[in-house]
FIKE-386431 format. One record per residue: x, y, z of N, C-alpha, C in turn; residue number from 1. Coordinates in steps of 0.2 Angstrom, whole numbers, m for minus. Each point is the difference from the previous one (the first is absolute). Example, Ala and Ser with C-alpha at 12.3 -4.5 7.8 and 13.67 -1.06 7.14 Angstrom:
% FIKE-386431
   n.x   n.y   n.z  ca.x  ca.y  ca.z   c.x   c.y   c.z num
    66   m28    39    m4     6     0     4     6     0   1
    m2     5    m4     4     6     1    m4     5     3   2
//
This chain:
% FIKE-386431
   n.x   n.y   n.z  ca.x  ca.y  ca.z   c.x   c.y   c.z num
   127   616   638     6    m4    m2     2    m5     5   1
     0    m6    m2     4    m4     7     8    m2    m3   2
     1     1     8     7    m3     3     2    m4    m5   3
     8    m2    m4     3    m5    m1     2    m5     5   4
     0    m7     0     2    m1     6    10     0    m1   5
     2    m1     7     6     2    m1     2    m6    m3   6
     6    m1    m2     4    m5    m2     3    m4     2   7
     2    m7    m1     0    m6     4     7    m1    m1   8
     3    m5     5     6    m2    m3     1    m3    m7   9
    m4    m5    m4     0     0    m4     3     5    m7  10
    m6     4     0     0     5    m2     9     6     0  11
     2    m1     3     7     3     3     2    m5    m3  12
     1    m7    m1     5    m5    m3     1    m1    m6  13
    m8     2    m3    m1     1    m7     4     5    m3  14
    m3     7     3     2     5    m1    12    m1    m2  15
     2    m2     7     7    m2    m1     1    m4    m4  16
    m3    m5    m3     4    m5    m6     0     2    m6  17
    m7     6    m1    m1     2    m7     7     5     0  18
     0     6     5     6     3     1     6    m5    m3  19
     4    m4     4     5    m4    m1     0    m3    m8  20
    m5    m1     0    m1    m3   m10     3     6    m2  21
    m4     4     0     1     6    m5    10     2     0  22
    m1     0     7    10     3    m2     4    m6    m3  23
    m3    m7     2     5    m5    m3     0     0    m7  24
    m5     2    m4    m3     0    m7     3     4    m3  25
     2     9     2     4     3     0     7     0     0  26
     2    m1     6    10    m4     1     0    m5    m6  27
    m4    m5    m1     2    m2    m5    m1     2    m7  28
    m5     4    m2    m1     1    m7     7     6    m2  29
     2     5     7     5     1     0     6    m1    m2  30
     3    m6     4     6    m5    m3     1    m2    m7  31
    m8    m6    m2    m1     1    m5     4     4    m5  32
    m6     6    m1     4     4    m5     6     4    m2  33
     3    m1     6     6     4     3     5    m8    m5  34
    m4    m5     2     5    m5    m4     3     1    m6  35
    m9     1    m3    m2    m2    m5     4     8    m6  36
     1     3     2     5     7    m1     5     0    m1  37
     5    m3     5     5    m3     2     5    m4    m4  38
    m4    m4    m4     2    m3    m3    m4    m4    m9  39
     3    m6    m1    m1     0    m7    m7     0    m4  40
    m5     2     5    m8     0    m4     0     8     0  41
     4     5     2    m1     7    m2    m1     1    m7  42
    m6     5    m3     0     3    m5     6     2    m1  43
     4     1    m9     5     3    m2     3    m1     4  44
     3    m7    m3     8    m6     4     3     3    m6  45
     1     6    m6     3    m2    m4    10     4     2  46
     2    m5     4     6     3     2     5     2    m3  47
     4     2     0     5     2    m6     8    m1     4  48
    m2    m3     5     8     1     5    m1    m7     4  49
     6    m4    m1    m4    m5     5     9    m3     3  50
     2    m5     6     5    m4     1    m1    m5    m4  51
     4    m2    m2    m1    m8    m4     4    m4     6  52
     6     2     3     4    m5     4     4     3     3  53
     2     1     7     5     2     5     4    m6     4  54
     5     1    m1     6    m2     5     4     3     5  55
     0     0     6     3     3     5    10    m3     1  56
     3     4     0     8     1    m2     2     1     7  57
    m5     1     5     5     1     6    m6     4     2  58
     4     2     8    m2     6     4    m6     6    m3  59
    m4     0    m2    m1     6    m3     2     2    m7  60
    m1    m6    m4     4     2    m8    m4    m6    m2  61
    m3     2    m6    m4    m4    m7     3     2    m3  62
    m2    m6    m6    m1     1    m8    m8    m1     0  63
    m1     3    m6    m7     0    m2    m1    m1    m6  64
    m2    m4    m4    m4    m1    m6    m9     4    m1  65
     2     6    m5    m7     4    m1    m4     1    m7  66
    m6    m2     1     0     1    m8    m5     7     0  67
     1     5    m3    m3     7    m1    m1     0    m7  68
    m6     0    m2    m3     2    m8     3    m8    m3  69
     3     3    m3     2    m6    m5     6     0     1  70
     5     2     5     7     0     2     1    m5     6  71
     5    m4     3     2    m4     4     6     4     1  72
     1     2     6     5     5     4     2    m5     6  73
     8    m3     0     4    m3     6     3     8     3  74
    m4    m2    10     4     5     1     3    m2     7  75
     4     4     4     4    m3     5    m2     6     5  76
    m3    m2     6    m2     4     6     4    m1     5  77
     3     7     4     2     1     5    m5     3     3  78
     2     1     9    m6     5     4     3     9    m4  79
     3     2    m2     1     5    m1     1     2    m8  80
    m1    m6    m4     2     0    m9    m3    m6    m3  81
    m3     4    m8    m3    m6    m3     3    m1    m6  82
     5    m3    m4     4     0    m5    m6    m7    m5  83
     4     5    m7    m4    m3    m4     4    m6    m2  84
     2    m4     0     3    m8    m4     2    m1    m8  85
    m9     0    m1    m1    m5    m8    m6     4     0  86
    m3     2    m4    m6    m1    m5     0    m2    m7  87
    m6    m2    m1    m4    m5    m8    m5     5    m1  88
     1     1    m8    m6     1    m1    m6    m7    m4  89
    m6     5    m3    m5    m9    m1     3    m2    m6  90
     5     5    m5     1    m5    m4     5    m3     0  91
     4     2     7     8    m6     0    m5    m7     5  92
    m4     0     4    m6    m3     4    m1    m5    m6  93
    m4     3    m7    m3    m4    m5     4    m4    m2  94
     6     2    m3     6    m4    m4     2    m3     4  95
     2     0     8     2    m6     2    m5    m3     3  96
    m8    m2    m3    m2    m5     2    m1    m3    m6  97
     2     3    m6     0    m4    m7     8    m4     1  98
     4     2     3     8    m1     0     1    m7     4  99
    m6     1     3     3    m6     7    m1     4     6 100
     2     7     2     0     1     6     6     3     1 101
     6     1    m5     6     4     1    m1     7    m2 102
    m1     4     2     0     8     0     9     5     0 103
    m2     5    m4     7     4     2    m2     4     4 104
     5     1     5    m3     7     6     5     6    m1 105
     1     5     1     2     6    m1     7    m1     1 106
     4    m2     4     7    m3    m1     1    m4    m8 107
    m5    m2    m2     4    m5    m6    m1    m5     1 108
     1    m4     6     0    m7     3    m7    m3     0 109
     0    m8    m4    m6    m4     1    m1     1     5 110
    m7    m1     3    m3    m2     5    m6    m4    m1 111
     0    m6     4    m8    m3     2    m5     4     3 112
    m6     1    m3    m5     2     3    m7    m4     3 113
     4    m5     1    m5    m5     2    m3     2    10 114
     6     1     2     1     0     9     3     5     0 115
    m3     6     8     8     3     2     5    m2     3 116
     0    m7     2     7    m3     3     4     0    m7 117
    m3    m3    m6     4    m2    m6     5     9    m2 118
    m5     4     0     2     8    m1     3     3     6 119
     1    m4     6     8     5     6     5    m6    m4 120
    m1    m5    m1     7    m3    m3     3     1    m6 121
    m4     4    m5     4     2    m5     1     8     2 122
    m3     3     3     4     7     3     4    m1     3 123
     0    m4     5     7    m3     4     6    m3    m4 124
    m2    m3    m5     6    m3    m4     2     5    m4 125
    m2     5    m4     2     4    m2     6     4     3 126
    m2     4     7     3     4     3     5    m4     3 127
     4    m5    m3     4    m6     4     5     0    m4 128
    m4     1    m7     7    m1    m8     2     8     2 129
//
């Protein structure tokens, strides 16, 4: 059997760039699908809970507009408590989009359902009378 001869520098530079290939091929394929996971190309997006809309009230204090199932739930965050507002169901949802957009919320008082700014000013006006 003869000898291999030894190996050249070449050979050593080869050998490192195919190295370095292969891990940057990986860090990315990586990333990639960490993305792609992450966010809206996941399999089974069928979510059931989502924010429609947030306002911050101050220091550490939201409103939030939530729609859950076929329910929209206004609720009011503190760092230590989450109070419920207003919720809709889809068929007070249906009949004010047949109506115009005015909806009853659980006080009895119209509301727009158009924006959450339009809904803190009729819970604001409310609690005023």
């Amino acid at each position: 059997m003869a000898a291999s001869p030894p190996l050249g520098l070449t050979d050593w530079l080869s050998f490192a760039a195919s190295f370095v290939f292969v891990l940057l091929l990986i860090t990315s394929l990586y990333f990639l699908l960490r993305r792609l996971a992450g966010g809206r190309l996941r399999a089974g997006n069928d979510k059931q809970i989502g924010v429609i809309e947030s306002q911050s009230l101050g220091n550490r204090q939201r409103i939030v507009l939530v729609r859950a199932k076929d329910r929209e739930i206004l609720l009011g965050m503190t760092m230590h408590q989450i109070s419920t507002l207003a919720t809709w169901s889809a068929d007070e949802l249906a009949t004010s989009a047949l109506a115009g957009g005015s909806i009853q919320g659980p006080a009895g008082g119209a509301r727009s359902h158009s924006t959450l700014q339009q809904l803190l000013g009729s819970i604001q006006n409310r609690h005023k009378q």
